[in-house]
Predicted model as a PDB file, atoms N, CA, C, CB and O in Angstrom, pLDDT in the B-factor column:
MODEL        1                                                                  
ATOM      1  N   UNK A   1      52.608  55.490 133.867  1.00 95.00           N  
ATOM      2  CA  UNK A   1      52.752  55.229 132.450  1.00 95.00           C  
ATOM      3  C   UNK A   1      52.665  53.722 132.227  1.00 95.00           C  
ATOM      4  CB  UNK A   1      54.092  55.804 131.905  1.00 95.00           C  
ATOM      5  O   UNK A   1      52.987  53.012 133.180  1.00 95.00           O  
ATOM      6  N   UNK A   2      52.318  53.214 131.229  1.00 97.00           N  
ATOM      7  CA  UNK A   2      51.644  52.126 130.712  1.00 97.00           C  
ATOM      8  C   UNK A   2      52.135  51.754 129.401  1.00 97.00           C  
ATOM      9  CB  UNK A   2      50.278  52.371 130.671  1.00 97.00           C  
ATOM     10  O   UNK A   2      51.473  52.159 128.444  1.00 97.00           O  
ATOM     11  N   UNK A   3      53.300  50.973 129.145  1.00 97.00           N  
ATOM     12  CA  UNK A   3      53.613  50.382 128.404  1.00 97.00           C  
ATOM     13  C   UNK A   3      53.750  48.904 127.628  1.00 97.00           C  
ATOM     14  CB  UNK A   3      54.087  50.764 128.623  1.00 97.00           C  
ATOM     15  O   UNK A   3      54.347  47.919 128.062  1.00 97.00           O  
ATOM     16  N   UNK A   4      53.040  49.025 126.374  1.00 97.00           N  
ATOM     17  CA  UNK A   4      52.509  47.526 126.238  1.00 97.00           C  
ATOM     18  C   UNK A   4      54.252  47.140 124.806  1.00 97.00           C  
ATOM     19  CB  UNK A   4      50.045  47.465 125.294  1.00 97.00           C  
ATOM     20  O   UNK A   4      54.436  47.764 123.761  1.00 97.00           O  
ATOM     21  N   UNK A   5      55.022  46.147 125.278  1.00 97.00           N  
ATOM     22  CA  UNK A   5      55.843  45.752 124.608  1.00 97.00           C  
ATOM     23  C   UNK A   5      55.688  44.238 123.938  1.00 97.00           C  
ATOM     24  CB  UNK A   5      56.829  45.965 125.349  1.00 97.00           C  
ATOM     25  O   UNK A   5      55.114  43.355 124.575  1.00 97.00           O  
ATOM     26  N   UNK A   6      56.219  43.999 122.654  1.00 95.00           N  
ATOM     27  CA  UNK A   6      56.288  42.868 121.721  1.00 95.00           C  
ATOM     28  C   UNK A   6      57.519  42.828 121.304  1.00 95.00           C  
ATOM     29  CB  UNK A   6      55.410  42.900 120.608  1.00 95.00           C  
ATOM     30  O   UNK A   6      58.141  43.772 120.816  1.00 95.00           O  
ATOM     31  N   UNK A   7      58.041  41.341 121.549  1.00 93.00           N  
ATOM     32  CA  UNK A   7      59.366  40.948 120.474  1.00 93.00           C  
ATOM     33  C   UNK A   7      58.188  40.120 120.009  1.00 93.00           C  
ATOM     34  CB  UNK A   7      61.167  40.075 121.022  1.00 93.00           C  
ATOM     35  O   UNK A   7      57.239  39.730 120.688  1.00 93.00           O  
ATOM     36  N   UNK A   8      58.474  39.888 118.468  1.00 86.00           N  
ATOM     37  CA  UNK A   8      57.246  39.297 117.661  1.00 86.00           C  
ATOM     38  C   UNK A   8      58.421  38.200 116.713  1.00 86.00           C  
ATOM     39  CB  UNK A   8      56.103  40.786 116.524  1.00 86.00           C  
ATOM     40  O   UNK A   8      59.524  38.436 116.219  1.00 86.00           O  
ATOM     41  N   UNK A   9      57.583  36.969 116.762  1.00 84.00           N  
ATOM     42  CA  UNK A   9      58.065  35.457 116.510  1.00 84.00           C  
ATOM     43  C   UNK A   9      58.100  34.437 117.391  1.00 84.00           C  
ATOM     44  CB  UNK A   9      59.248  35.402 116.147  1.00 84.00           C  
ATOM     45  O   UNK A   9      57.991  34.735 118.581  1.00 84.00           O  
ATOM     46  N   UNK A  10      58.208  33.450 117.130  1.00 85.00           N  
ATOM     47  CA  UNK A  10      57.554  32.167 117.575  1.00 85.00           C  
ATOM     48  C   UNK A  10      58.402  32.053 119.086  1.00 85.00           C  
ATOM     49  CB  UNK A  10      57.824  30.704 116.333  1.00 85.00           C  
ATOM     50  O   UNK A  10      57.757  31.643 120.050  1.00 85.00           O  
ATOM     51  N   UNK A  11      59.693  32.382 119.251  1.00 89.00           N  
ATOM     52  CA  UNK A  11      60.751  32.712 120.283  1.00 89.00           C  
ATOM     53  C   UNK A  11      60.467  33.710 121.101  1.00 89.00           C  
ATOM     54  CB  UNK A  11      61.948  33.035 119.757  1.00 89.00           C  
ATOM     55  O   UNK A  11      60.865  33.694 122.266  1.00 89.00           O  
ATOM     56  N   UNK A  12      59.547  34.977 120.463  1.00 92.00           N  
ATOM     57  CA  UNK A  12      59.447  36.209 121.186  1.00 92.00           C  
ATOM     58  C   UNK A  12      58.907  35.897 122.779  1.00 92.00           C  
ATOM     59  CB  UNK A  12      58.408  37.213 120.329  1.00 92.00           C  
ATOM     60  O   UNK A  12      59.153  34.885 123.435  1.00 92.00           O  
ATOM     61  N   UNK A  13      58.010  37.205 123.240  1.00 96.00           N  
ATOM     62  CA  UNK A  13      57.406  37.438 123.844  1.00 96.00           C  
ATOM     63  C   UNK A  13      56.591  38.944 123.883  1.00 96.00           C  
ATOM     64  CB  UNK A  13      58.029  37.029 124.586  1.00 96.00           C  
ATOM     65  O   UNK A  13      56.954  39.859 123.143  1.00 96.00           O  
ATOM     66  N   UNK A  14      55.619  39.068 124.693  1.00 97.00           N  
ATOM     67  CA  UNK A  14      54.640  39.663 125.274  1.00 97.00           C  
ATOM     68  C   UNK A  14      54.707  40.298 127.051  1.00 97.00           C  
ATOM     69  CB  UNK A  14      53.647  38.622 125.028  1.00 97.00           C  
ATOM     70  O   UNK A  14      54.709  39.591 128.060  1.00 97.00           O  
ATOM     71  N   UNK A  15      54.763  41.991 126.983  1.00 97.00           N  
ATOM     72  CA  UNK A  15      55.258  42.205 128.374  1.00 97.00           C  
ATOM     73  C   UNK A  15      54.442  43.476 128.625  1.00 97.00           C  
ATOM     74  CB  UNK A  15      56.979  42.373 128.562  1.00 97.00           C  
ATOM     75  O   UNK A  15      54.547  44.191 127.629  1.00 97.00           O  
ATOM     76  N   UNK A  16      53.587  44.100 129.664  1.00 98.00           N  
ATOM     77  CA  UNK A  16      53.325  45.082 129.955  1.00 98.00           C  
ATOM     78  C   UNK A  16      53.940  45.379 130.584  1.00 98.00           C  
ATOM     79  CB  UNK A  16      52.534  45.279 130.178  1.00 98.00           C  
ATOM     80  O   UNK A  16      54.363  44.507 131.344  1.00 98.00           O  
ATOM     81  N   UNK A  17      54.545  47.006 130.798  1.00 97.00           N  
ATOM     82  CA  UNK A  17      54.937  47.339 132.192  1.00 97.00           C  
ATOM     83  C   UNK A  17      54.380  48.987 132.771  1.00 97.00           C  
ATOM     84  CB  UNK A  17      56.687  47.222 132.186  1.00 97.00           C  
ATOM     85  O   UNK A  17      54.296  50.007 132.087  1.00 97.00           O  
ATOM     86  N   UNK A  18      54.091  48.840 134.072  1.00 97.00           N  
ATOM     87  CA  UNK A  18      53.537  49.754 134.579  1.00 97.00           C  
ATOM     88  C   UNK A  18      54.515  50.564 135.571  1.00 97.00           C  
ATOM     89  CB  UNK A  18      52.405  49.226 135.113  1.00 97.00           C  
ATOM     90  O   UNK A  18      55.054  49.943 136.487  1.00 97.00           O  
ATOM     91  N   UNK A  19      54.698  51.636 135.438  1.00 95.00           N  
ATOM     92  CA  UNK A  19      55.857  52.022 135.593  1.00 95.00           C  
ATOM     93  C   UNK A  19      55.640  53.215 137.170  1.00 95.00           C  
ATOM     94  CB  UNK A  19      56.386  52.681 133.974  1.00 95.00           C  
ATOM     95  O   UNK A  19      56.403  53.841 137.906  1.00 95.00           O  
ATOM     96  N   UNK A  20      53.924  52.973 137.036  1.00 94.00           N  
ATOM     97  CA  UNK A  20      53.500  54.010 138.540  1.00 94.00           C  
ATOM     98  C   UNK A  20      53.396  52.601 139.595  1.00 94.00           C  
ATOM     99  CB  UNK A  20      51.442  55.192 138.412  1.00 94.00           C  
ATOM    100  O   UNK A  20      53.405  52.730 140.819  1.00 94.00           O  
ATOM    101  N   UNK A  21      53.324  51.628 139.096  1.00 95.00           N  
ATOM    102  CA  UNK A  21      53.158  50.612 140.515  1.00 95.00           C  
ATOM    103  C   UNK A  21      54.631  50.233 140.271  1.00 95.00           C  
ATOM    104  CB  UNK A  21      51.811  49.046 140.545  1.00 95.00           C  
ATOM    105  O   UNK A  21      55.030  49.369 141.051  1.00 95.00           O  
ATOM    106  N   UNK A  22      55.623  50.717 139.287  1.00 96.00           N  
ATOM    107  CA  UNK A  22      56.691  49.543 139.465  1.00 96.00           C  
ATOM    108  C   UNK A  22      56.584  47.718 138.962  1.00 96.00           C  
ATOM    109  CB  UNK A  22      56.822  49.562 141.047  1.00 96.00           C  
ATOM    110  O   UNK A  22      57.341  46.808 139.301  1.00 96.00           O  
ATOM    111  N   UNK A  23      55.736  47.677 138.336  1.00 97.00           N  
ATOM    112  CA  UNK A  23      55.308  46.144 138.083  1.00 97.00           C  
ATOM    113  C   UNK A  23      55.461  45.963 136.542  1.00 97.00           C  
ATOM    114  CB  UNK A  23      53.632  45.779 138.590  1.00 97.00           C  
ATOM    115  O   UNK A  23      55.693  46.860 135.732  1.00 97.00           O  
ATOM    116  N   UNK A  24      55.285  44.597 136.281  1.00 97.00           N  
ATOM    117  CA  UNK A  24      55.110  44.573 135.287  1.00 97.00           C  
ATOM    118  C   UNK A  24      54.827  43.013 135.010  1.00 97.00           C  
ATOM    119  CB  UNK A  24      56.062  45.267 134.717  1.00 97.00           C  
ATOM    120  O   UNK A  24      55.361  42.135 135.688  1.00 97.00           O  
ATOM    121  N   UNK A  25      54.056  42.784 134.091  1.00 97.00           N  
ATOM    122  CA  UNK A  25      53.703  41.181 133.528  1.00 97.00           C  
ATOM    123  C   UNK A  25      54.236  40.737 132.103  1.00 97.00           C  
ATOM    124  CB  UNK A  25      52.029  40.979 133.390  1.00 97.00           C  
ATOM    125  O   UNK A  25      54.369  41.577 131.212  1.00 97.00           O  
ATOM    126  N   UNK A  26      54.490  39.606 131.935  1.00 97.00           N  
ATOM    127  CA  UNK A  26      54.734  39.299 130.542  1.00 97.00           C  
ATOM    128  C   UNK A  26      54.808  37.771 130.265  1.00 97.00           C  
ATOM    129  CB  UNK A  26      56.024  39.970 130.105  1.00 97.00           C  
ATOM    130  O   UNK A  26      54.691  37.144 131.318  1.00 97.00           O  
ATOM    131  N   UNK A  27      54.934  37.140 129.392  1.00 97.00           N  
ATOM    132  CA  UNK A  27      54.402  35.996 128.757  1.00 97.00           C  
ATOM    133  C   UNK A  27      55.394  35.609 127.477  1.00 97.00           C  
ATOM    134  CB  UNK A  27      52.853  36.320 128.309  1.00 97.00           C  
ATOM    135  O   UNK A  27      56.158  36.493 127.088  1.00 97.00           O  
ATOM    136  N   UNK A  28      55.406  34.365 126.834  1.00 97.00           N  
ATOM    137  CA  UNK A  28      55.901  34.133 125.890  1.00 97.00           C  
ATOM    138  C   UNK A  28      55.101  33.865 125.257  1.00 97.00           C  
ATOM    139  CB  UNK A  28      56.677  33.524 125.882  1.00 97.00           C  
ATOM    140  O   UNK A  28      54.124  33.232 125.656  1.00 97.00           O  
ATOM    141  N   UNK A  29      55.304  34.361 123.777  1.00 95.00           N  
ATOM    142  CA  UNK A  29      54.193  34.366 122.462  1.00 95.00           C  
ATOM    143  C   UNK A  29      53.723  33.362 122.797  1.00 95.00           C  
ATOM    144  CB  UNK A  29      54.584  34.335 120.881  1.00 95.00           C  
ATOM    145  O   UNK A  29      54.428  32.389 123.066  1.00 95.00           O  
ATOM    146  N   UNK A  30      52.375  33.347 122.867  1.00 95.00           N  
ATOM    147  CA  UNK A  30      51.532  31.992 122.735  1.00 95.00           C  
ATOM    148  C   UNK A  30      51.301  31.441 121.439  1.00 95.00           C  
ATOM    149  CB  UNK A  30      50.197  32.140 123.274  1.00 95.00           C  
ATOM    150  O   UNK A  30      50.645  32.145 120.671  1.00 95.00           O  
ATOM    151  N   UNK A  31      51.700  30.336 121.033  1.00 95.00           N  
ATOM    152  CA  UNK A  31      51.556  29.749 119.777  1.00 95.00           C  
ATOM    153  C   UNK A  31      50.708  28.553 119.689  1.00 95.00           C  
ATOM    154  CB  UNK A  31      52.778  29.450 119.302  1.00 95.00           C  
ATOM    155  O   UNK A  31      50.908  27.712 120.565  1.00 95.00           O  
ATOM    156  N   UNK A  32      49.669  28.264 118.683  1.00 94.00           N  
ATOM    157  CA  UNK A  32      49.181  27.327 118.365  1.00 94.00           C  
ATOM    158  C   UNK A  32      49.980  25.989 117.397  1.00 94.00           C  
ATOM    159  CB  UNK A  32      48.191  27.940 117.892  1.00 94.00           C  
ATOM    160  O   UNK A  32      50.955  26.310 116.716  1.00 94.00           O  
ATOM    161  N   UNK A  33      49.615  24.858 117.392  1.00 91.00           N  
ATOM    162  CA  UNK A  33      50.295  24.117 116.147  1.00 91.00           C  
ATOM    163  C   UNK A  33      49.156  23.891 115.402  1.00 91.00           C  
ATOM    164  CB  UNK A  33      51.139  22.697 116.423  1.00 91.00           C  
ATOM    165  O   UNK A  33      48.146  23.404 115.910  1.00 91.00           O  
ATOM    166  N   UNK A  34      49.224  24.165 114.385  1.00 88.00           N  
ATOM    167  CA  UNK A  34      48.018  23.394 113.419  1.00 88.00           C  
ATOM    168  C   UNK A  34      48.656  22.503 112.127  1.00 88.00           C  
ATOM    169  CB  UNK A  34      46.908  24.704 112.655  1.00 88.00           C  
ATOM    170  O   UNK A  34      49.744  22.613 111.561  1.00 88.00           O  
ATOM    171  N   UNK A  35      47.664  21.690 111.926  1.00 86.00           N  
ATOM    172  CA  UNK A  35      47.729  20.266 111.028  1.00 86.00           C  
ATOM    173  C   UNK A  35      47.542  20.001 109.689  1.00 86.00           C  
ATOM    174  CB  UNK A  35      46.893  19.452 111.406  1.00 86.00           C  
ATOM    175  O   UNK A  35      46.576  19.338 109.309  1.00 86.00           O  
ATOM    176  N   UNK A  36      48.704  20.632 108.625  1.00 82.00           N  
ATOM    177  CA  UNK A  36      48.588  20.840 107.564  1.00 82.00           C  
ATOM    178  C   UNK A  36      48.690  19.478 106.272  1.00 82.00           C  
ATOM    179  CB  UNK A  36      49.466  21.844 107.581  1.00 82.00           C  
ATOM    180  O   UNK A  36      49.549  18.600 106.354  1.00 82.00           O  
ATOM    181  N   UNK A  37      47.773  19.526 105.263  1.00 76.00           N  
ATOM    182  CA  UNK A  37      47.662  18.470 104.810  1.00 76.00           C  
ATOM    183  C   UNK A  37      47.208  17.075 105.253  1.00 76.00           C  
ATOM    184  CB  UNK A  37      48.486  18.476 104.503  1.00 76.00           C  
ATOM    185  O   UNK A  37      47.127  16.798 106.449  1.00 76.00           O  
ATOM    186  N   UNK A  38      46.913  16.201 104.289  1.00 78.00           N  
ATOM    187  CA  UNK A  38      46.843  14.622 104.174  1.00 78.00           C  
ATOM    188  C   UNK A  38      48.090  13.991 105.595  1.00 78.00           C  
ATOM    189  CB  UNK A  38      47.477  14.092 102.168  1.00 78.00           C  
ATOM    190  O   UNK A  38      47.775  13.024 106.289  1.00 78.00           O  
ATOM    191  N   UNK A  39      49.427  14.732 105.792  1.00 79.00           N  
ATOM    192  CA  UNK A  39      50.374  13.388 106.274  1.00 79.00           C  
ATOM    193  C   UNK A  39      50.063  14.448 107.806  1.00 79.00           C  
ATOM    194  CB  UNK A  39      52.577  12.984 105.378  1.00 79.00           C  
ATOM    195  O   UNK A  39      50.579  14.083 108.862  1.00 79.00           O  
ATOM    196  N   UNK A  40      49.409  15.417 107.779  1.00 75.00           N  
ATOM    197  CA  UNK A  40      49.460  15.992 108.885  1.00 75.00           C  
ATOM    198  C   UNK A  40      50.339  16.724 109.766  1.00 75.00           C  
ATOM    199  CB  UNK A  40      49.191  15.381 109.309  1.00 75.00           C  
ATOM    200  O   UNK A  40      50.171  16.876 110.976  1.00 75.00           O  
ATOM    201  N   UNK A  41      51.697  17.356 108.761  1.00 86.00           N  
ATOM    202  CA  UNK A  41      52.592  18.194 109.021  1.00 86.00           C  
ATOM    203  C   UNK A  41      52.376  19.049 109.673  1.00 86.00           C  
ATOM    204  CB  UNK A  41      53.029  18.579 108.265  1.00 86.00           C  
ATOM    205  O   UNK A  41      51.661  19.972 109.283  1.00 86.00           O  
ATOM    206  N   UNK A  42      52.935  19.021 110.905  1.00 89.00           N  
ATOM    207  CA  UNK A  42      52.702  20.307 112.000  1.00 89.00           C  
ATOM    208  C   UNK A  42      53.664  21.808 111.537  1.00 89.00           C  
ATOM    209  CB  UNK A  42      53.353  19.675 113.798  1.00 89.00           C  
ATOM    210  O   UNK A  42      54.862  21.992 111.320  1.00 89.00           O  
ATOM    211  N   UNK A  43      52.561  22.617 111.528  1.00 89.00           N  
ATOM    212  CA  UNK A  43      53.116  23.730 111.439  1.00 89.00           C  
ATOM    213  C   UNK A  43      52.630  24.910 112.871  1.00 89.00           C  
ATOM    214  CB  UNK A  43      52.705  24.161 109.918  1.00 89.00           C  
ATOM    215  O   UNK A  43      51.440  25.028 113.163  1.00 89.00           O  
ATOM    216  N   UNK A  44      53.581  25.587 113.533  1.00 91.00           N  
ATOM    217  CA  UNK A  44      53.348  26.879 114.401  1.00 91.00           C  
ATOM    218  C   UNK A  44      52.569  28.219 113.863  1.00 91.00           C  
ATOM    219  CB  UNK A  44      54.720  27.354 114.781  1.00 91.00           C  
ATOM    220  O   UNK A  44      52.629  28.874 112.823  1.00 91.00           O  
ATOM    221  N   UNK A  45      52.017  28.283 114.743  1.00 91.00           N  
ATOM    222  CA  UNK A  45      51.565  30.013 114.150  1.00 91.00           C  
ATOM    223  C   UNK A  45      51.157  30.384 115.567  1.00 91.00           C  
ATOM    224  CB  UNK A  45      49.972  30.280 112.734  1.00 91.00           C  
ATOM    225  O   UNK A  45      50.740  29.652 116.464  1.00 91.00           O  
ATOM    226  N   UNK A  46      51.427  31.993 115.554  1.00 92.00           N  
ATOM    227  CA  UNK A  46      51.114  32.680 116.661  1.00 92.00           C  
ATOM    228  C   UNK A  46      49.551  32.812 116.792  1.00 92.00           C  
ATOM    229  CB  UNK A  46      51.814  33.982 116.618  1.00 92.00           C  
ATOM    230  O   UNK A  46      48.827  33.078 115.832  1.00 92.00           O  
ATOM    231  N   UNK A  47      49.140  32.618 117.974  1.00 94.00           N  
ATOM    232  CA  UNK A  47      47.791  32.874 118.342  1.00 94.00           C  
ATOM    233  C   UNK A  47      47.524  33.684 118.483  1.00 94.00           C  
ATOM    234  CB  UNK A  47      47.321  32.527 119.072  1.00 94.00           C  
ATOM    235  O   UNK A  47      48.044  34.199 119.473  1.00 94.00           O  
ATOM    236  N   UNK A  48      46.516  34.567 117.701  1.00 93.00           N  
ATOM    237  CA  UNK A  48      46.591  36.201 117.595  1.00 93.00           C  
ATOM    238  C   UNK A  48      46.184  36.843 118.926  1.00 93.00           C  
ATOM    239  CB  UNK A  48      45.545  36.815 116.400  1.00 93.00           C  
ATOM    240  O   UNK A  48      46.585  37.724 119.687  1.00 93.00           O  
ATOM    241  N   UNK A  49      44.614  35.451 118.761  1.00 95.00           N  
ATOM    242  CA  UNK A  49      43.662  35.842 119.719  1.00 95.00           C  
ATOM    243  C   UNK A  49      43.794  35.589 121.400  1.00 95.00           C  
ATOM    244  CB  UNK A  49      42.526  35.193 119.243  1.00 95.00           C  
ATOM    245  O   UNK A  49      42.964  35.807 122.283  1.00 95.00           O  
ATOM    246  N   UNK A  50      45.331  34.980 121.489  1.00 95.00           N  
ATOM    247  CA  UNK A  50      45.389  34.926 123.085  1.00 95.00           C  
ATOM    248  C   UNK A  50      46.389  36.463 123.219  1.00 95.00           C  
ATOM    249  CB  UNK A  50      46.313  33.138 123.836  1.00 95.00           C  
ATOM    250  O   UNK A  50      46.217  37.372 124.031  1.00 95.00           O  
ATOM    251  N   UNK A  51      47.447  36.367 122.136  1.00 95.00           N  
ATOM    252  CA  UNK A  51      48.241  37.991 122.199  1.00 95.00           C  
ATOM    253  C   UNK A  51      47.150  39.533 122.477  1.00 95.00           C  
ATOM    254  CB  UNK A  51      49.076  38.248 120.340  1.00 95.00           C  
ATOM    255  O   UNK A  51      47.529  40.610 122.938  1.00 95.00           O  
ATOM    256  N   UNK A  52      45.849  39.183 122.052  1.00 95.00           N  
ATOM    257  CA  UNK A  52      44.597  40.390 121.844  1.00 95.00           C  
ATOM    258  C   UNK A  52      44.112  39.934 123.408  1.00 95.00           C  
ATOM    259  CB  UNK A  52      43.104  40.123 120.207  1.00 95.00           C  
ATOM    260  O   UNK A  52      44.035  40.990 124.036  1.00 95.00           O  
ATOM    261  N   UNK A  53      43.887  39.221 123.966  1.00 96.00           N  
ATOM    262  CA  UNK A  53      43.038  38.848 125.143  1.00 96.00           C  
ATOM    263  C   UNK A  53      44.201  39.555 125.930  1.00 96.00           C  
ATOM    264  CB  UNK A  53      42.583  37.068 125.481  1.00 96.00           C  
ATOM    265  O   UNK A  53      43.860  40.332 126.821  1.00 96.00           O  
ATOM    266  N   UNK A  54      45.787  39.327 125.648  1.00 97.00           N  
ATOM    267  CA  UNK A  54      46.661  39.406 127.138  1.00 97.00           C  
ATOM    268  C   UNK A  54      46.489  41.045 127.462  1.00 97.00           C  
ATOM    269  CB  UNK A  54      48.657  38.878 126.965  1.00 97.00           C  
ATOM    270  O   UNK A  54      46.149  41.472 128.566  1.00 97.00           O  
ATOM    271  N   UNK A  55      46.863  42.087 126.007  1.00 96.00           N  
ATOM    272  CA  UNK A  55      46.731  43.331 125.751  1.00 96.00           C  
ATOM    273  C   UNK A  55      45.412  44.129 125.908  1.00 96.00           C  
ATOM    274  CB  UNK A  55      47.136  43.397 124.627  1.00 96.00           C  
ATOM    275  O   UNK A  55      45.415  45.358 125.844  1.00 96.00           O  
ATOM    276  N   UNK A  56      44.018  43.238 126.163  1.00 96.00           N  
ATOM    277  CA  UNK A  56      42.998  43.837 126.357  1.00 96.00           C  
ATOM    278  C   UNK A  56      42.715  44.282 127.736  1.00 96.00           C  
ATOM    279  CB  UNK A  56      42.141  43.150 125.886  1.00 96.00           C  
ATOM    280  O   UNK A  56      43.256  43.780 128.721  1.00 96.00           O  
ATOM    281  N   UNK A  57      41.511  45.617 127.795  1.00 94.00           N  
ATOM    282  CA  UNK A  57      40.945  46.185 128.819  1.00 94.00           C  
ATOM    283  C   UNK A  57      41.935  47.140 129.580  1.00 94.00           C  
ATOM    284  CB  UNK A  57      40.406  45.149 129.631  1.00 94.00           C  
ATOM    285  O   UNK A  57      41.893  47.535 130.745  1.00 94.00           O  
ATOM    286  N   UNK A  58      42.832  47.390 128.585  1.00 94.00           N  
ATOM    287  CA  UNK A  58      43.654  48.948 129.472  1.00 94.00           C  
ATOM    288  C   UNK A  58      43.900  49.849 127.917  1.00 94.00           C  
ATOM    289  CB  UNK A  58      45.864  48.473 130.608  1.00 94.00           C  
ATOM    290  O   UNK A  58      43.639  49.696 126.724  1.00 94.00           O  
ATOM    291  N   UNK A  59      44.285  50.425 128.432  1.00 95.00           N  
ATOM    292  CA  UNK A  59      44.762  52.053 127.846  1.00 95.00           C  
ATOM    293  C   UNK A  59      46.426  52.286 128.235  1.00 95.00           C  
ATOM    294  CB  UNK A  59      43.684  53.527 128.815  1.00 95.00           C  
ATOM    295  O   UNK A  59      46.812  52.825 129.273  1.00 95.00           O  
ATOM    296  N   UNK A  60      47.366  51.715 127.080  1.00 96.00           N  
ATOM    297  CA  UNK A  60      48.232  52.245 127.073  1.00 96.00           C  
ATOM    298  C   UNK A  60      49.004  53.726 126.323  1.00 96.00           C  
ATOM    299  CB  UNK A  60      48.531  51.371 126.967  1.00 96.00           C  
ATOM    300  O   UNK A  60      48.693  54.358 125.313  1.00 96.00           O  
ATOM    301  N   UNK A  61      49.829  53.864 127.063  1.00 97.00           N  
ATOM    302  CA  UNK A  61      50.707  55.200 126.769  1.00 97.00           C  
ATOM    303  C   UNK A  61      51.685  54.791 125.446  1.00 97.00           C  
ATOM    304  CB  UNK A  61      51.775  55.671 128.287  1.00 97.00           C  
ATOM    305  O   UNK A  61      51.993  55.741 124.726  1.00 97.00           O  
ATOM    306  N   UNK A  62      52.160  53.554 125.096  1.00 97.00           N  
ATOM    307  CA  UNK A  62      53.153  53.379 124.370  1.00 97.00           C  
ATOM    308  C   UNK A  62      53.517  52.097 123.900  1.00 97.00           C  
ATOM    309  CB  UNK A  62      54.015  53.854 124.916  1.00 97.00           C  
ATOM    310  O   UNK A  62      53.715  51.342 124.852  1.00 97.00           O  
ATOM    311  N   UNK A  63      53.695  51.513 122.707  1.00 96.00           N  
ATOM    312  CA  UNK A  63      54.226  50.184 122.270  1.00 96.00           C  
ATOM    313  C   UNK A  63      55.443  49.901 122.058  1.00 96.00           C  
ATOM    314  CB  UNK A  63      53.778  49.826 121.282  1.00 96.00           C  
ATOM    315  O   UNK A  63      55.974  50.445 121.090  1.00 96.00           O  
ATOM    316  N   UNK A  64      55.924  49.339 122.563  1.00 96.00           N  
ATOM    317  CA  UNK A  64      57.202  49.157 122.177  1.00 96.00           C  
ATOM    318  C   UNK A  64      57.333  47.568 121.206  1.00 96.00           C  
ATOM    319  CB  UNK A  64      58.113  49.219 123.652  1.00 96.00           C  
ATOM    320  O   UNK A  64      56.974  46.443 121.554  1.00 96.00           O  
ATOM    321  N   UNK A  65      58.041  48.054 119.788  1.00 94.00           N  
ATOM    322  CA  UNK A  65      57.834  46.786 118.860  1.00 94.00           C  
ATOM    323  C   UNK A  65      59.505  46.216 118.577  1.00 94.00           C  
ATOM    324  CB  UNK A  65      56.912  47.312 117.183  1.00 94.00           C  
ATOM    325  O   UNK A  65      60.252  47.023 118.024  1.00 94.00           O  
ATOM    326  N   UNK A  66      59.883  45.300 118.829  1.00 91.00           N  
ATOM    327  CA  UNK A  66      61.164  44.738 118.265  1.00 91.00           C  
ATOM    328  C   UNK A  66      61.564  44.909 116.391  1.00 91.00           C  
ATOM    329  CB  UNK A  66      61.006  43.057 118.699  1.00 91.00           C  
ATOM    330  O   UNK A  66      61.196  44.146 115.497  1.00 91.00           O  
ATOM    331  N   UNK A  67      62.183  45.825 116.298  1.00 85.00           N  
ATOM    332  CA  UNK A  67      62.539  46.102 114.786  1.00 85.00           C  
ATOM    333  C   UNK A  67      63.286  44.389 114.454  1.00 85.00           C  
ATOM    334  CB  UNK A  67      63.899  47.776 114.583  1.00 85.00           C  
ATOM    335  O   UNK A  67      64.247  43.790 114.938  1.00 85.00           O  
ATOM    336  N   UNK A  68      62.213  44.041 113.336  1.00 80.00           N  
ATOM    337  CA  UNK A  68      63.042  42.479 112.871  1.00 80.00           C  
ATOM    338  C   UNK A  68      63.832  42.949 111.589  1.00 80.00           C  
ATOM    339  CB  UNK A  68      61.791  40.933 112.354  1.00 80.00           C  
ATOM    340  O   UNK A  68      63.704  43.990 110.945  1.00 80.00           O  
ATOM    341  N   UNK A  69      64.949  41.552 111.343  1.00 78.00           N  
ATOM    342  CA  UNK A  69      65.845  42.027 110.423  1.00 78.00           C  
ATOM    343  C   UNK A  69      65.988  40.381 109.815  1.00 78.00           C  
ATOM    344  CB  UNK A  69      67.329  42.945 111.127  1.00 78.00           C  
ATOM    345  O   UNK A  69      66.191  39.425 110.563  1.00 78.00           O  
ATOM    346  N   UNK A  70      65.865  40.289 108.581  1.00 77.00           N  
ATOM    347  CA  UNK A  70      66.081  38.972 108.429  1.00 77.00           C  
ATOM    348  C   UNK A  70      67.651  38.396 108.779  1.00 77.00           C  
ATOM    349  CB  UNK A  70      65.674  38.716 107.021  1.00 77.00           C  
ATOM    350  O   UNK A  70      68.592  39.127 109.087  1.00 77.00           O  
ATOM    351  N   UNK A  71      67.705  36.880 108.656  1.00 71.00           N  
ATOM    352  CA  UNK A  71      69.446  36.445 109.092  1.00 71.00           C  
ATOM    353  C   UNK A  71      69.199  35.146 108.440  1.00 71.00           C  
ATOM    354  CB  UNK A  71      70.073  36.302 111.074  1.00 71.00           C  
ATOM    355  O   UNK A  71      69.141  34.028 108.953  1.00 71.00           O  
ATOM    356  N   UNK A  72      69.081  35.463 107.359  1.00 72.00           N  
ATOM    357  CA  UNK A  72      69.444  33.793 106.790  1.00 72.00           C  
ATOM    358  C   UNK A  72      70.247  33.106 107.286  1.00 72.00           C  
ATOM    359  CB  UNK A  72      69.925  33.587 105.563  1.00 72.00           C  
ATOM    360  O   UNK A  72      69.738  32.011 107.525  1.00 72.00           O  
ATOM    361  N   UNK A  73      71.588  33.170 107.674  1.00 69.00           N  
ATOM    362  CA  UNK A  73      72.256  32.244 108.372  1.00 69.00           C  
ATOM    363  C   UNK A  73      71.836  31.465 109.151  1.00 69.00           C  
ATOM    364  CB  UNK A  73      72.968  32.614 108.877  1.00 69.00           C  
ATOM    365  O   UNK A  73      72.246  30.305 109.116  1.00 69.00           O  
ATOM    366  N   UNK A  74      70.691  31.959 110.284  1.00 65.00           N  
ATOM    367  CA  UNK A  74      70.153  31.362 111.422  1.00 65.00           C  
ATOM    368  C   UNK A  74      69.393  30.292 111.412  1.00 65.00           C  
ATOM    369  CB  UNK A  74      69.545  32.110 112.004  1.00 65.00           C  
ATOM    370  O   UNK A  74      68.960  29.832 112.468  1.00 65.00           O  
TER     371      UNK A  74                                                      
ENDMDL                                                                          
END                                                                             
């Protein structure tokens, strides 16, 4: 079985796990910074296209997604 998991946000991460070899890989969200405006304010954003490259060329059984909840406090 072949499970592709996401905690999703700039903190998250990215994890397959394969559960007939016992293995498993995973990564922290890869994020880009890009350069917003005239003064050049850095802002984060997740890189879709390295999260699509890590998840490509298999066939999984199951996603597992982190239910988010907002927390203003934080």
């Amino acid at each position: 079985m072949l499970i592709a998991a996401i905690d999703p946000g700039l903190q998250g991460g990215l994890a397959i796990v394969n559960f007939r070899a016992a293995s498993y890989e995973w990564r922290p969200t890869p994020i880009v910074k890009v350069a917003l405006g005239k003064r050049g304010k850095q802002r984060s954003w997740i890189d879709l296209q390295l999260v699509g490259s890590f998840f490509a060329g298999r066939t999984y059984d199951a996603l597992v997604l982190e239910a988010q909840a907002p927390r203003p406090a934080e």
